[in-house]
KESE-49932 format. One record per residue: residue in one letter; y, x, z negated of N, C-alpha, C in turn. Coordinates in Angstrom, 1 decimal, decimal comma. Each point is the difference from the previous one (the first is absolute). Last residue first. Layout:
<recs>
<rec><aa>A</aa><n_py>Y</n_py><n_px>X</n_px><n_pz>Z</n_pz><ca_py>Y</ca_py><ca_px>X</ca_px><ca_pz>Z</ca_pz><c_py>Y</c_py><c_px>X</c_px><c_pz>Z</c_pz></rec>
...
</recs>
This chain:
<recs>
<rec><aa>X</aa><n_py>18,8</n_py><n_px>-7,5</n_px><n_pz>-16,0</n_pz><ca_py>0,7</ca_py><ca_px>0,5</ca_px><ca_pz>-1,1</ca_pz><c_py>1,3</c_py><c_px>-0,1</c_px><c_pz>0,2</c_pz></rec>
<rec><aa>X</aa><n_py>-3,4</n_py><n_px>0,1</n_px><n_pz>4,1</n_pz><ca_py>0,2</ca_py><ca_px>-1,5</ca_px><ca_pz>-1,1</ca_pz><c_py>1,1</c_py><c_px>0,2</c_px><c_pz>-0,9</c_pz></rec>
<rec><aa>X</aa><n_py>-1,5</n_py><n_px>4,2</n_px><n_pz>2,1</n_pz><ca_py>0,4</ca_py><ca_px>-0,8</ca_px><ca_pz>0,8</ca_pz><c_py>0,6</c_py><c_px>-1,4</c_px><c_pz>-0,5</c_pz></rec>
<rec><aa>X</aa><n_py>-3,0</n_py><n_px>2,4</n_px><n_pz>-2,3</n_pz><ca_py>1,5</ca_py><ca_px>0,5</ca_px><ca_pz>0,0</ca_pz><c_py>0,5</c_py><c_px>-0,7</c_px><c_pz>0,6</c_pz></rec>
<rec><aa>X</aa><n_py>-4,2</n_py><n_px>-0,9</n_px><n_pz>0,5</n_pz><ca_py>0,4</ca_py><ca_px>-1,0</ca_px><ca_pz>-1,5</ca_pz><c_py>1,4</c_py><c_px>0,9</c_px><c_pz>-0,5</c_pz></rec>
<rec><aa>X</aa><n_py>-1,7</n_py><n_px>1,6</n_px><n_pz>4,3</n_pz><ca_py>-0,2</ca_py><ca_px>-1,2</ca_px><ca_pz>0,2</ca_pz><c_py>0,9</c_py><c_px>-1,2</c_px><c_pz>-1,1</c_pz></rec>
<rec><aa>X</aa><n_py>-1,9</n_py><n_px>4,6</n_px><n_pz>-0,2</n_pz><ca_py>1,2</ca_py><ca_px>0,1</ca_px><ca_pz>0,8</ca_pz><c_py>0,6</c_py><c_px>-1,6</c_px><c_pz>0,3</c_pz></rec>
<rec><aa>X</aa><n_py>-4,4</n_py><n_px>0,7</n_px><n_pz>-2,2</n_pz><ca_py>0,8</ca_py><ca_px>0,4</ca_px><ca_pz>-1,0</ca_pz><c_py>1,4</c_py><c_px>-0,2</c_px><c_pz>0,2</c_pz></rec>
<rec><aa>X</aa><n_py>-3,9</n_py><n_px>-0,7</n_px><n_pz>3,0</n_pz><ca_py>0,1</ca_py><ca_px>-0,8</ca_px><ca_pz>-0,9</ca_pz><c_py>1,9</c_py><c_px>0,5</c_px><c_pz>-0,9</c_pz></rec>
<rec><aa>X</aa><n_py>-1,4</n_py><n_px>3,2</n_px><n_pz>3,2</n_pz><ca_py>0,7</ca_py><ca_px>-1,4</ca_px><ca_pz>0,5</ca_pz><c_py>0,2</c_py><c_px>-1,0</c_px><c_pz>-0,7</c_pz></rec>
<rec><aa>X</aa><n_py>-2,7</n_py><n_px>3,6</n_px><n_pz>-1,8</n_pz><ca_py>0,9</ca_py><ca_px>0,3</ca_px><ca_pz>0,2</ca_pz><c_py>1,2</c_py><c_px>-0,8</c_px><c_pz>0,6</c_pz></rec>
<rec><aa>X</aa><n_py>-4,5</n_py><n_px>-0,8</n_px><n_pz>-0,1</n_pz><ca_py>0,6</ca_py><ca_px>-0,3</ca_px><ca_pz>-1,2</ca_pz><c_py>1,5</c_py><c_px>0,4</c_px><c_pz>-0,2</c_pz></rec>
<rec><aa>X</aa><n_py>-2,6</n_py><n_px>0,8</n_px><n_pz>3,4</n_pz><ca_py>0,0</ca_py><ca_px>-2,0</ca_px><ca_pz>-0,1</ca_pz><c_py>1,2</c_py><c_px>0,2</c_px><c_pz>-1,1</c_pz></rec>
<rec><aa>X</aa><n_py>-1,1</n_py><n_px>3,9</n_px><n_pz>1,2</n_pz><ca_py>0,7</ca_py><ca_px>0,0</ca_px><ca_pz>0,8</ca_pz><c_py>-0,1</c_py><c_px>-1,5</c_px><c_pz>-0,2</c_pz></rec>
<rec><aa>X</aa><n_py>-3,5</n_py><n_px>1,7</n_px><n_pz>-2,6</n_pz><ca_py>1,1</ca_py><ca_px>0,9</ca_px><ca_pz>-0,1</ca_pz><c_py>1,2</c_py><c_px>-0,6</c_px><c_pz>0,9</c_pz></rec>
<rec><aa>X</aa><n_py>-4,3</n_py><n_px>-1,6</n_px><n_pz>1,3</n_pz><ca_py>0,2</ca_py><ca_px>-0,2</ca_px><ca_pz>-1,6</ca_pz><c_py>1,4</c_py><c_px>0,3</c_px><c_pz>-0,4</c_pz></rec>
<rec><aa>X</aa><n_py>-1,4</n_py><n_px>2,1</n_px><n_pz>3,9</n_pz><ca_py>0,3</ca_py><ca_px>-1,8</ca_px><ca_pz>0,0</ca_pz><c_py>0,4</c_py><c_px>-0,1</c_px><c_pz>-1,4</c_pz></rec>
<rec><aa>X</aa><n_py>-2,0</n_py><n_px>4,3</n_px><n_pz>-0,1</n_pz><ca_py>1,8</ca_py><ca_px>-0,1</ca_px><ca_pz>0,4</ca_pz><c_py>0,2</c_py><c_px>-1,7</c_px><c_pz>0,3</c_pz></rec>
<rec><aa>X</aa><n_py>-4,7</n_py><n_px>0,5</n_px><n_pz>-1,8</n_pz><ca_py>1,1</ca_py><ca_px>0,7</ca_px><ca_pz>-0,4</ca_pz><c_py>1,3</c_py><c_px>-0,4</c_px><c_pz>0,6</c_pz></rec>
<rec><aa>X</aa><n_py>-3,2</n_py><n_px>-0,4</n_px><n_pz>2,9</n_pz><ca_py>0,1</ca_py><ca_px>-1,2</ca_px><ca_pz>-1,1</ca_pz><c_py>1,1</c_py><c_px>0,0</c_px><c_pz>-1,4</c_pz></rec>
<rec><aa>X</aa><n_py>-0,9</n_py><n_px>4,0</n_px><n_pz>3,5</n_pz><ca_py>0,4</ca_py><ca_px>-0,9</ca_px><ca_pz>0,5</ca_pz><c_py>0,2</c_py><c_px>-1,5</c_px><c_pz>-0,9</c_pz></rec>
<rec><aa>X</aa><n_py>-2,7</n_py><n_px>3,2</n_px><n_pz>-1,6</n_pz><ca_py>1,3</ca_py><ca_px>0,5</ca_px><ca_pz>0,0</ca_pz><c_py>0,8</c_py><c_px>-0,4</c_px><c_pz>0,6</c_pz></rec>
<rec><aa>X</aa><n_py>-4,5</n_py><n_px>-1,1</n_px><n_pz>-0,1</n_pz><ca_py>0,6</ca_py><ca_px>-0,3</ca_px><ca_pz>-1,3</ca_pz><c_py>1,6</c_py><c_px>0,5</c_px><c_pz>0,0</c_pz></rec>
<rec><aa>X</aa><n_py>-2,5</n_py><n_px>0,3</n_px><n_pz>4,1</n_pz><ca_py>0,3</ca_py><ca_px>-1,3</ca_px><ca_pz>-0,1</ca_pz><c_py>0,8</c_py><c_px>0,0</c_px><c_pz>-1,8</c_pz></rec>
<rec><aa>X</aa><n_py>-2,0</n_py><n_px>3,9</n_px><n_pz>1,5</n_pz><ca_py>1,5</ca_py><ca_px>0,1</ca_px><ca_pz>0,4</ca_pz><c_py>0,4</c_py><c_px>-1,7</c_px><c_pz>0,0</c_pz></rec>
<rec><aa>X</aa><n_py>-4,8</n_py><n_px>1,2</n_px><n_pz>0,0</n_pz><ca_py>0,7</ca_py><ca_px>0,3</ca_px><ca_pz>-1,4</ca_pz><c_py>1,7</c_py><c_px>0,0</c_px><c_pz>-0,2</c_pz></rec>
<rec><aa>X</aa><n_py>-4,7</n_py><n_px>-1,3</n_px><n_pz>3,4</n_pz><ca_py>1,4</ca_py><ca_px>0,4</ca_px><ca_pz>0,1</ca_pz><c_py>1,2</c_py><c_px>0,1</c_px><c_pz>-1,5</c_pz></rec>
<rec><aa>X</aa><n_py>-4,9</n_py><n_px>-1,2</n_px><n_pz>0,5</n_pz><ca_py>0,3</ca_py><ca_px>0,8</ca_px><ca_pz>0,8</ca_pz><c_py>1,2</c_py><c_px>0,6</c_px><c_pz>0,3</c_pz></rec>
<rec><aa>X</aa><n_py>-1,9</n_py><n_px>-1,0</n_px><n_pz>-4,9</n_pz><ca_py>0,3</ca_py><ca_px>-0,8</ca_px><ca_pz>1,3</ca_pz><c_py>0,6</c_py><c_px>0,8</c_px><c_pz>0,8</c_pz></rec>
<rec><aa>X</aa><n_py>-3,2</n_py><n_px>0,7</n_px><n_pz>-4,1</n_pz><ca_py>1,3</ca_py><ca_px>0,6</ca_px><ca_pz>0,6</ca_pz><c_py>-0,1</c_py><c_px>-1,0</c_px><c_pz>1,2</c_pz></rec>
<rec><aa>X</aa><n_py>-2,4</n_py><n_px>-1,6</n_px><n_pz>-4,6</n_pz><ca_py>-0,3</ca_py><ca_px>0,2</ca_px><ca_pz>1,7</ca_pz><c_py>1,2</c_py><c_px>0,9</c_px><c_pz>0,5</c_pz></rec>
<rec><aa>X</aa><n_py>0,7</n_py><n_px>-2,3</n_px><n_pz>-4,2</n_pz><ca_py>-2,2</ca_py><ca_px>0,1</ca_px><ca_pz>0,1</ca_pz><c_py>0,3</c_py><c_px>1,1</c_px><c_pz>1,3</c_pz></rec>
<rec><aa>X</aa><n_py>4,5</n_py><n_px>-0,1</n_px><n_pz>-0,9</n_pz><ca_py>-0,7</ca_py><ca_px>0,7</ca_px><ca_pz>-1,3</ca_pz><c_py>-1,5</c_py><c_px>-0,5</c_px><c_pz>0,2</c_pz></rec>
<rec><aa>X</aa><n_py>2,6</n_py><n_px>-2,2</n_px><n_pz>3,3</n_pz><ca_py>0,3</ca_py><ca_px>1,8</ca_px><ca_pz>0,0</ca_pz><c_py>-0,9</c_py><c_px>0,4</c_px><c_pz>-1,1</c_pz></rec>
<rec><aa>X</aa><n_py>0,5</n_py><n_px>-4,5</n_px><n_pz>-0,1</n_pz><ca_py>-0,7</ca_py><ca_px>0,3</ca_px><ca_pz>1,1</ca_pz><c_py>-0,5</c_py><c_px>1,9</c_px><c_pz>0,2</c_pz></rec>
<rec><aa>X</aa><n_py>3,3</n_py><n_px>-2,1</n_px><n_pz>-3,3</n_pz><ca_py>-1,2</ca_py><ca_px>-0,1</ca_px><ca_pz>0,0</ca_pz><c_py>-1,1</c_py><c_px>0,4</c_px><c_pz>0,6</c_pz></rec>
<rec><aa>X</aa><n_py>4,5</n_py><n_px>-0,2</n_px><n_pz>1,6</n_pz><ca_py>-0,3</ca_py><ca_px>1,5</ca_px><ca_pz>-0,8</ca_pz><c_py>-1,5</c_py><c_px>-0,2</c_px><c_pz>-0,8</c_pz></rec>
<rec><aa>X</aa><n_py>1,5</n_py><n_px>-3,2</n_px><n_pz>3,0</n_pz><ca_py>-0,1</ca_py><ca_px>0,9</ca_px><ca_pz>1,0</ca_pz><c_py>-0,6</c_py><c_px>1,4</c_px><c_pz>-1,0</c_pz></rec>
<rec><aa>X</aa><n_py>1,3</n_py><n_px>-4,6</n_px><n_pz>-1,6</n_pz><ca_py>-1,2</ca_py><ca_px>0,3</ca_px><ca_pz>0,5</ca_pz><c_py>-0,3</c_py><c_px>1,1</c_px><c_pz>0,8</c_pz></rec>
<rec><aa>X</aa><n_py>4,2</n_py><n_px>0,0</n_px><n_pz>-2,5</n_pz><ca_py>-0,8</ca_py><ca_px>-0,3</ca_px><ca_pz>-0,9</ca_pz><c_py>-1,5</c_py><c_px>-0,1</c_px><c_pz>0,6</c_pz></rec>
<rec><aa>X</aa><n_py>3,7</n_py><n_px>-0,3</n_px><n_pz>3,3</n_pz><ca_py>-0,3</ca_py><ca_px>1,0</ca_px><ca_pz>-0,7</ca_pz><c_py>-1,0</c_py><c_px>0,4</c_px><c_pz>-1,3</c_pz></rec>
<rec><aa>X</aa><n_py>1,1</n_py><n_px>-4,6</n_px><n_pz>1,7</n_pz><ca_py>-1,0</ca_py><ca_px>0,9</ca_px><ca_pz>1,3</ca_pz><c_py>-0,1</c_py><c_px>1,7</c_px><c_pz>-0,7</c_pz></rec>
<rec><aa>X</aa><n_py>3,0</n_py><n_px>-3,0</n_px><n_pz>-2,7</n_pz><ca_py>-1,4</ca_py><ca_px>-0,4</ca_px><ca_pz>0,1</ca_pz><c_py>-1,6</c_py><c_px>0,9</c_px><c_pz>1,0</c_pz></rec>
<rec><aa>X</aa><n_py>4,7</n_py><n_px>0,7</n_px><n_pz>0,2</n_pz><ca_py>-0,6</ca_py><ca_px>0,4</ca_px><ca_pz>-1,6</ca_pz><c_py>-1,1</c_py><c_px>-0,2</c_px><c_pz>0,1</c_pz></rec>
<rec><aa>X</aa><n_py>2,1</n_py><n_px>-2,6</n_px><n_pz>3,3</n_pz><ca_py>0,2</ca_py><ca_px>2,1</ca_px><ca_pz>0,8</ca_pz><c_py>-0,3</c_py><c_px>0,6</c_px><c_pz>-1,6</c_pz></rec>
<rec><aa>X</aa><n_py>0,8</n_py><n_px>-4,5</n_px><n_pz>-0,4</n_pz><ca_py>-1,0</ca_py><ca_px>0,0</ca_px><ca_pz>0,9</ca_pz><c_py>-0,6</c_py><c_px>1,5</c_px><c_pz>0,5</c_pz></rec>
<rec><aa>X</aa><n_py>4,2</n_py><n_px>-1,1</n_px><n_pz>-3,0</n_pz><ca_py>-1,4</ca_py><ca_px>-0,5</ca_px><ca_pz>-0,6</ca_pz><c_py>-1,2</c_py><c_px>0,1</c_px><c_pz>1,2</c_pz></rec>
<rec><aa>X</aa><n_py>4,2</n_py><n_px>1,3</n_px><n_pz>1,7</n_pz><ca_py>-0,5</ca_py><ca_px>0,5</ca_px><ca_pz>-0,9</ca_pz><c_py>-1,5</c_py><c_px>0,0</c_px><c_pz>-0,8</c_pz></rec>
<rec><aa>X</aa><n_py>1,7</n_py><n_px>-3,4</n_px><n_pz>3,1</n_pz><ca_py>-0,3</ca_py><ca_px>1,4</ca_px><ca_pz>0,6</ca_pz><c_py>0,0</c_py><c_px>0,9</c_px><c_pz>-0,8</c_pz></rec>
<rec><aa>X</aa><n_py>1,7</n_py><n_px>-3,6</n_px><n_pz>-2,0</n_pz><ca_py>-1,2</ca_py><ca_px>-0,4</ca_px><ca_pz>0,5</ca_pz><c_py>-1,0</c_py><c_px>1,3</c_px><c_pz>0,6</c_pz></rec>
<rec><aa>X</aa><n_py>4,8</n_py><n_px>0,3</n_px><n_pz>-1,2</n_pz><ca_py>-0,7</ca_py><ca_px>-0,5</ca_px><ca_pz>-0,9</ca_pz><c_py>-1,3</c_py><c_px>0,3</c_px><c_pz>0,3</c_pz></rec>
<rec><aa>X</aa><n_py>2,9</n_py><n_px>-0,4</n_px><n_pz>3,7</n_pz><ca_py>-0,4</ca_py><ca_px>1,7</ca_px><ca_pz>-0,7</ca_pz><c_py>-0,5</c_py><c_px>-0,5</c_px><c_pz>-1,2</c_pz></rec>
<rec><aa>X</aa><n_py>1,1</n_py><n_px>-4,0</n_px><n_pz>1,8</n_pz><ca_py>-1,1</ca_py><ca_px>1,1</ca_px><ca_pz>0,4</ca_pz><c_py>-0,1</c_py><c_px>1,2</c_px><c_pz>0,0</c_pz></rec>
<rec><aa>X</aa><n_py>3,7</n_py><n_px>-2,1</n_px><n_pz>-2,6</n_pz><ca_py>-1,6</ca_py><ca_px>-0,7</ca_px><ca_pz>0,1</ca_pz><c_py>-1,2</c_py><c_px>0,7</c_px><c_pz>0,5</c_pz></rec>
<rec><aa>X</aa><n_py>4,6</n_py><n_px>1,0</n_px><n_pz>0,7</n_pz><ca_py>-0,2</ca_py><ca_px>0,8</ca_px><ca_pz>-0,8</ca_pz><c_py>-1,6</c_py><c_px>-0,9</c_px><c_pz>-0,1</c_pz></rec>
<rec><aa>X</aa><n_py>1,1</n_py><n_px>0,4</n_px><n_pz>4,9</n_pz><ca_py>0,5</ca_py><ca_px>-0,6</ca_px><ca_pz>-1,0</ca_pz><c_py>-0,4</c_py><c_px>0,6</c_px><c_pz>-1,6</c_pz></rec>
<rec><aa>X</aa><n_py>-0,2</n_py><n_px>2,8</n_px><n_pz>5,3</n_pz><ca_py>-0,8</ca_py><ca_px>-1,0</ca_px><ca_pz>-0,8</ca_pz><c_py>1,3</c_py><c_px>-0,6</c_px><c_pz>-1,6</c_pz></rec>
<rec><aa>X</aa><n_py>0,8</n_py><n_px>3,5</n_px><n_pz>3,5</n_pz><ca_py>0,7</ca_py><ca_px>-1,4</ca_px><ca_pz>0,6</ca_pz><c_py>-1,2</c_py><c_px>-1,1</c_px><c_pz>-0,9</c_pz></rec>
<rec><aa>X</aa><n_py>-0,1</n_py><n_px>4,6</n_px><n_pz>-0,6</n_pz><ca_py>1,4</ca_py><ca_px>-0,6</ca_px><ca_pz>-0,3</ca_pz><c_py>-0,1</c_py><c_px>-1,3</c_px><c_pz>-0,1</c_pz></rec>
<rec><aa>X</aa><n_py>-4,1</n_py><n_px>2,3</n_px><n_pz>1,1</n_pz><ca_py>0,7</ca_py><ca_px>-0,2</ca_px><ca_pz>-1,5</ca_pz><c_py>0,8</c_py><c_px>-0,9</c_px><c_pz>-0,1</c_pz></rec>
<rec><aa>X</aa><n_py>-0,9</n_py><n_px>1,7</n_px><n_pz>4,6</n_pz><ca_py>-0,6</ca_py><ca_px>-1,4</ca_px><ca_pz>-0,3</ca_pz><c_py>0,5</c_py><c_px>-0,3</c_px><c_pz>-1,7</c_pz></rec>
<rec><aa>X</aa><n_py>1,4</n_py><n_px>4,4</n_px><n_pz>1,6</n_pz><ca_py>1,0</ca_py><ca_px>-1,2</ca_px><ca_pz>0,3</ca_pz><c_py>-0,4</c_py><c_px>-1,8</c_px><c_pz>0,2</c_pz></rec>
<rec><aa>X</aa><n_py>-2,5</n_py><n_px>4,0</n_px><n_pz>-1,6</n_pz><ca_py>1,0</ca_py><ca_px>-0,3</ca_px><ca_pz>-0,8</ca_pz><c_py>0,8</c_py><c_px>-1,1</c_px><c_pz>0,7</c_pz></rec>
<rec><aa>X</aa><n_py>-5,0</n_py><n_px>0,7</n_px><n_pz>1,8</n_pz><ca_py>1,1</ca_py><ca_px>0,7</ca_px><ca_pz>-0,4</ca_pz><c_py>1,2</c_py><c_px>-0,6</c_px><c_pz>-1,4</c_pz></rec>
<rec><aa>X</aa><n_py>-5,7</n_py><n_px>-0,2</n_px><n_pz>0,4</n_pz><ca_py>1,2</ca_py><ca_px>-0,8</ca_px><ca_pz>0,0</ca_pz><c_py>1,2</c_py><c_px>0,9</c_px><c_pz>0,0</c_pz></rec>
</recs>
């Protein structure tokens, strides 16, 4: 997901897309710890989303203030 999809999302669905992009993370590092998964760069990519939602989340509830 670039940033400039971010932007243009509502504070709600960054909410949502947070709780959803946790979620997937939480299964992906599970997954990692029985099994290495093939591509391990997915955790670090889920990571920065995580990171960059929230960061908009934040810019957002300034924004409001």
């Amino acid at each position: 997901m670039k940033n400039s999809e971010i932007q243009g999302l509502s504070l709600e669905e960054l909410k949502t897309k947070v709780a959803a992009e946790k979620d997937s993370l939480a299964k992906l590092q599970f997954a990692h710890a029985i099994t290495p998964i093939e591509n391990p760069m997915r955790l670090k990519d889920s990571r920065k989303l995580v990171a960059r939602l929230n960061t908009e989340i934040r810019a957002k509830e300034l924004a409001q203030q």
